[in-house]
C-alpha positions as CSV (number, residue, x, y, z in Angstrom):
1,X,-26.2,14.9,-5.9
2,X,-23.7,12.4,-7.0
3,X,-20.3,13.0,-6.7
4,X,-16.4,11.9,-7.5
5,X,-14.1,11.9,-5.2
6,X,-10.2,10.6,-6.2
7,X,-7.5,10.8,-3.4
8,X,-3.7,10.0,-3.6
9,X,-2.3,8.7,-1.0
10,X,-3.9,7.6,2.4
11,X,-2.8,5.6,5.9
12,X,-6.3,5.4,7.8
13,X,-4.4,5.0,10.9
14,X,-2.6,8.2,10.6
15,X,-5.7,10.2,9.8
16,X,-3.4,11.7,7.0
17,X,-6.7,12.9,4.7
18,X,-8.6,14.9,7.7
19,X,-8.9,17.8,5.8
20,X,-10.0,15.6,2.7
21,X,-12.2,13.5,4.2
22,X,-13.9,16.2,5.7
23,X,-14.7,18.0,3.2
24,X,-16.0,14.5,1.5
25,X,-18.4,14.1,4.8
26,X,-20.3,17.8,3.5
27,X,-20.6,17.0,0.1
28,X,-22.6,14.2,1.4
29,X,-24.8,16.6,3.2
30,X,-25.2,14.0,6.0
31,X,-24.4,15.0,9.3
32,X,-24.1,10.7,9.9
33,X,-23.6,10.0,6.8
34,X,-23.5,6.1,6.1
35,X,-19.9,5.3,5.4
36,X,-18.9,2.3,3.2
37,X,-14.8,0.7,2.8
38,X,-14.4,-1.4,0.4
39,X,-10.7,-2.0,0.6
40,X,-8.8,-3.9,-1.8
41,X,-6.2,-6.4,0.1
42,X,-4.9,-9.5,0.8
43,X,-7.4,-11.5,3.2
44,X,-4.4,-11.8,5.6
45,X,-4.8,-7.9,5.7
46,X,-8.1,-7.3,5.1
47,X,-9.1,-7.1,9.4
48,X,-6.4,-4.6,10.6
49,X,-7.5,-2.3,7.4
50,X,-11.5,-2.4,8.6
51,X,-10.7,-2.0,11.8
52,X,-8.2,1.3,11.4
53,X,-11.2,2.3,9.0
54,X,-14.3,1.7,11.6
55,X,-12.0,3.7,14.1
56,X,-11.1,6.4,12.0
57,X,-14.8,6.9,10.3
58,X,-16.6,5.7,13.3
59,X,-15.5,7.0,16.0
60,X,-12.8,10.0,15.1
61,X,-15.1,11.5,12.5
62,X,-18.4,10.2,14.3
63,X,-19.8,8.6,10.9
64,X,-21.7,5.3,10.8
65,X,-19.4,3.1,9.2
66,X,-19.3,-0.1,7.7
67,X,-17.0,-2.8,5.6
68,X,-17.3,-5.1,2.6
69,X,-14.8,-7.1,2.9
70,X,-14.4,-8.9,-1.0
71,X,-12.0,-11.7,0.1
72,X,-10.6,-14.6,-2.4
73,X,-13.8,-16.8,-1.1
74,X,-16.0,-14.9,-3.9
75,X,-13.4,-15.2,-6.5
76,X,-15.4,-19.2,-7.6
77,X,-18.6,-17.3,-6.8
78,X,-21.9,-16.2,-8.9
79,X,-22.2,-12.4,-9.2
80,X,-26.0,-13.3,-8.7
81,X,-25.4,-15.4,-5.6
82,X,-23.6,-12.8,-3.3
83,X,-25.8,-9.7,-4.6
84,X,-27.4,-9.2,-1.7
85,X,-23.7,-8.7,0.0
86,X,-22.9,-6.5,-2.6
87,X,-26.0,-4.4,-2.0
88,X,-24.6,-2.7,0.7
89,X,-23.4,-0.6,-1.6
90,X,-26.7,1.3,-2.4
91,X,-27.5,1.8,1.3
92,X,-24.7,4.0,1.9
93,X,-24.2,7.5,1.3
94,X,-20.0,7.9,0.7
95,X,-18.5,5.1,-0.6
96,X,-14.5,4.6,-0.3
97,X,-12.7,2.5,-2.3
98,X,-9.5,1.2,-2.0
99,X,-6.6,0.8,-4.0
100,X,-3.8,-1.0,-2.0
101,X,-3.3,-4.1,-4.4
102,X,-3.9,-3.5,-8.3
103,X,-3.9,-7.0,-9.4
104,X,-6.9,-8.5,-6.5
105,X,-8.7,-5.3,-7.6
106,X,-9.2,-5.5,-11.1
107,X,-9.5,-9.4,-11.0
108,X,-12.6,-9.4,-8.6
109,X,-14.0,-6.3,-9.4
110,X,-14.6,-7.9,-13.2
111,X,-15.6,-11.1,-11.5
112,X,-18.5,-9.9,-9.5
113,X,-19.7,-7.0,-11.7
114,X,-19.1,-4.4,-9.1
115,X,-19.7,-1.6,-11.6
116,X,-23.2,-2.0,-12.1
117,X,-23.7,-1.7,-8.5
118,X,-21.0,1.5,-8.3
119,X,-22.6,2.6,-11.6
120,X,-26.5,2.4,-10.0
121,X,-25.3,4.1,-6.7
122,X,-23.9,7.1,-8.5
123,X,-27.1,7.4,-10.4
124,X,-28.8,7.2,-6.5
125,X,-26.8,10.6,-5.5
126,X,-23.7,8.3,-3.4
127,X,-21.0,10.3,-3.2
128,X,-17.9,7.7,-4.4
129,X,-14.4,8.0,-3.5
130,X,-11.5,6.3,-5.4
131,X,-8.0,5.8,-3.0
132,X,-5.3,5.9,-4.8
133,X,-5.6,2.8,-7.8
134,X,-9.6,2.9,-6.3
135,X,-9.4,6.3,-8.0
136,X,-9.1,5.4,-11.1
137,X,-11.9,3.7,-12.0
138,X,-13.4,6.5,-12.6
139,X,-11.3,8.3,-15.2
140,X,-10.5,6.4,-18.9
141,X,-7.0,6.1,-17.8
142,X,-4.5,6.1,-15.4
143,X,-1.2,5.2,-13.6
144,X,-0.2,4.2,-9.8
145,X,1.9,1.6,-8.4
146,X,4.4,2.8,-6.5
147,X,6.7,0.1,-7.3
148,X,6.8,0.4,-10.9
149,X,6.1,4.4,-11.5
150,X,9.5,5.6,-12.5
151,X,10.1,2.6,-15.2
152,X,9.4,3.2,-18.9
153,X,7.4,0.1,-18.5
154,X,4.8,0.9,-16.4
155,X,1.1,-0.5,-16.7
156,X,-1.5,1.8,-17.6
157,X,-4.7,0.8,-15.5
158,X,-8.2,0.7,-17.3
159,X,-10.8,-0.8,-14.4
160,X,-13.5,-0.7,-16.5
161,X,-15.6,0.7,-19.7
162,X,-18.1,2.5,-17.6
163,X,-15.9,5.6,-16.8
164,X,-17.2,8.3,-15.7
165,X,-14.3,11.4,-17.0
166,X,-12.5,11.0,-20.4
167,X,-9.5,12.3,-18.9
168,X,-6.6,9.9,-17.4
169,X,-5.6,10.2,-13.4
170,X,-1.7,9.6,-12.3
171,X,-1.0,9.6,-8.8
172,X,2.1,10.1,-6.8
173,X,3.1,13.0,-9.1
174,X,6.2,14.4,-8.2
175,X,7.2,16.6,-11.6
176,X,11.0,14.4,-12.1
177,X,11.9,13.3,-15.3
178,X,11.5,10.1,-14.0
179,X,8.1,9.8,-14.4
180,X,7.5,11.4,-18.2
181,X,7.4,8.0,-19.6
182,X,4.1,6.7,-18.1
183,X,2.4,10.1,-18.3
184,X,3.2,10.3,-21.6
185,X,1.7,7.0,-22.4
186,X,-1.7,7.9,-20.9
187,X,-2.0,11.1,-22.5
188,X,-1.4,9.9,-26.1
189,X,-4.1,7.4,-25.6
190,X,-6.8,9.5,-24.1
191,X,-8.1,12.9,-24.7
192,X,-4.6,14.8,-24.7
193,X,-4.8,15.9,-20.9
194,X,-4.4,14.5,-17.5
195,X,-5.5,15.3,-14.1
196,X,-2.2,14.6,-11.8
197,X,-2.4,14.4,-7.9
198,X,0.6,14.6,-5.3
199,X,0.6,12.4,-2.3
200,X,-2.1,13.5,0.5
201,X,-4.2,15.4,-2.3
202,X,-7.8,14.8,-3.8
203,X,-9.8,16.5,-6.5
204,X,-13.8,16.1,-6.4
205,X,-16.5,16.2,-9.0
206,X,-20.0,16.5,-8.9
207,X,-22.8,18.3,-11.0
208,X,-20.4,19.4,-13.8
209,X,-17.9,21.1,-11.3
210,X,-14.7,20.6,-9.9
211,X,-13.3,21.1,-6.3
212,X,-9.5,20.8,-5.1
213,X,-10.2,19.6,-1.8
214,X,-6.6,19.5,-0.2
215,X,-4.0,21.4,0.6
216,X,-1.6,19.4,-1.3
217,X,-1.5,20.7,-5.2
218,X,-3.6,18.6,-7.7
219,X,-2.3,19.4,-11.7
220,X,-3.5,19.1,-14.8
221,X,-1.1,18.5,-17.3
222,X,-0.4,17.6,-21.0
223,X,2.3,16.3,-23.4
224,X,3.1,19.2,-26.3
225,X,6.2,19.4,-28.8
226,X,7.9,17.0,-26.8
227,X,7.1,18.3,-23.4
228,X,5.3,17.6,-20.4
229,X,3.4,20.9,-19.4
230,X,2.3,21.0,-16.0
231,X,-0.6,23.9,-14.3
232,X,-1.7,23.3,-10.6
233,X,-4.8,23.6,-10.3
234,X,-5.9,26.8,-8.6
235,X,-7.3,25.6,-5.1
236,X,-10.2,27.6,-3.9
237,X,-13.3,27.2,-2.2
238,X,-15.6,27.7,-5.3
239,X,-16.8,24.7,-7.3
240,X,-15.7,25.5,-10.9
241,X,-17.0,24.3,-14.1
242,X,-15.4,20.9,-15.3
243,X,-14.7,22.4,-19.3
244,X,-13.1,25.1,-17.4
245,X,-10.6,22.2,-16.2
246,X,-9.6,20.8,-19.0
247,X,-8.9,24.1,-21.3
248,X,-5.5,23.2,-23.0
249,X,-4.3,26.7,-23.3
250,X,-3.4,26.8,-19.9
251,X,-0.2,24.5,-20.9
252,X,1.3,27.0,-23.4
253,X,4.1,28.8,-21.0
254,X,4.1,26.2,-17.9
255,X,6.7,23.1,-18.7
256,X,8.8,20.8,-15.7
């Protein structure tokens, strides 16, 4: 069954998402499942990261792991000429991808149409994880970068038009004041609620229900009479309906 996985915060080499990525290995239902990285860095960076990846997936968690490595090479090239690269994608069973530099992502994703690939391996039951920016593609909305998160004047992401969840995605939530500004940009442009993650936490999705799959809280949160009202989201080990999520009268007592 297809499933969503998005994930704030991650260092491969310091197996910081065991518990996450654990939990992402049984909603595969695979007990070696077919593990694909698709990391989004610099091509000077781009070994070190597949190589703490095929350690970590390979032989740590004893999955059969693998790379596609987009480098700056395929930025002059066809879609249609590099497909059959690309068609990894659909021979895997969890897909990871990465979210390390925002402005290689989006510029190469577009360029080699990698959502109809992403898009047709959903539909094939792939269970697709989004790492920090990587994890909003699938929401209509949403806000990362580190470096620019606490200024009025940070970018709002949209990765694509195929999105799978109305709702926005912020990342490195932290509840400061700080960081109203940019939450309350994506809120006012999409549906009028928000799905925020702190570092080292995930949410999943798959068949119409929801899953907190960390330790570390996961909110939802919306902006009302000049407010931003935050809820975590209750963490158990029950998949819970998806409307259920995104009820607003959750937000009426719970403010930062």
């Amino acid at each position: 069954m297809s499933g969503i996985v998005a994930i704030s915060g991650m260092e491969l080499n310091r197996h910081e998402t065991l518990e996450i990525d654990l939990e992402v290995i049984k909603m595969s239902e695979k007990k070696r499942p077919k593990v694909l990285y698709i990391p989004t860095l610099h091509d000077k960076n781009l070994k070190a990261s597949a190589d703490d990846f095929k350690n970590y997936f390979g032989k740590h968690l004893g999955c059969r792991a693998n790379v596609l490595e987009l480098t700056s090479k395929f930025m002059n090239a066809k879609p249609e000429t590099i497909s059959d690269e690309i068609e990894i994608i659909l021979h895997s069973n969890i897909v990871y991808i990465g979210g390390d530099d925002a402005q290689v992502f989006f510029k190469l994703w577009r360029k080699l149409n990698m959502g109809n690939f992403l898009r047709i391996a959903f539909n094939r039951g792939i269970i697709m994880c989004g790492l920090n920016v990587g994890g909003i593609y699938w929401f209509k909305l949403g806000d990362s970068d580190p470096k620019h998160i606490h200024k009025a004047s940070a970018k709002l992401f949209r990765i694509s038009d195929r999105k799978f969840l109305e709702q926005a995605l912020t990342l490195h939530f932290n509840k400061t004041r700080d960081k109203i500004p940019p939450i309350k940009k994506i809120i006012e442009r999409t549906s009028g609620a928000a799905i925020a993650l702190k570092e080292i936490s995930a949410i999943a999705f798959i068949g119409g229900k929801f899953k907190v799959l960390s330790s570390s809280p996961a909110y939802k949160i919306c902006w009302n009479k000049g407010k931003l009202h935050h809820k975590e989201i209750e963490n158990t080990s029950k998949w819970r309906s998806i409307h259920r999520l995104f009820k607003n009268d959750d937000y009426k007592n719970k403010s930062n």
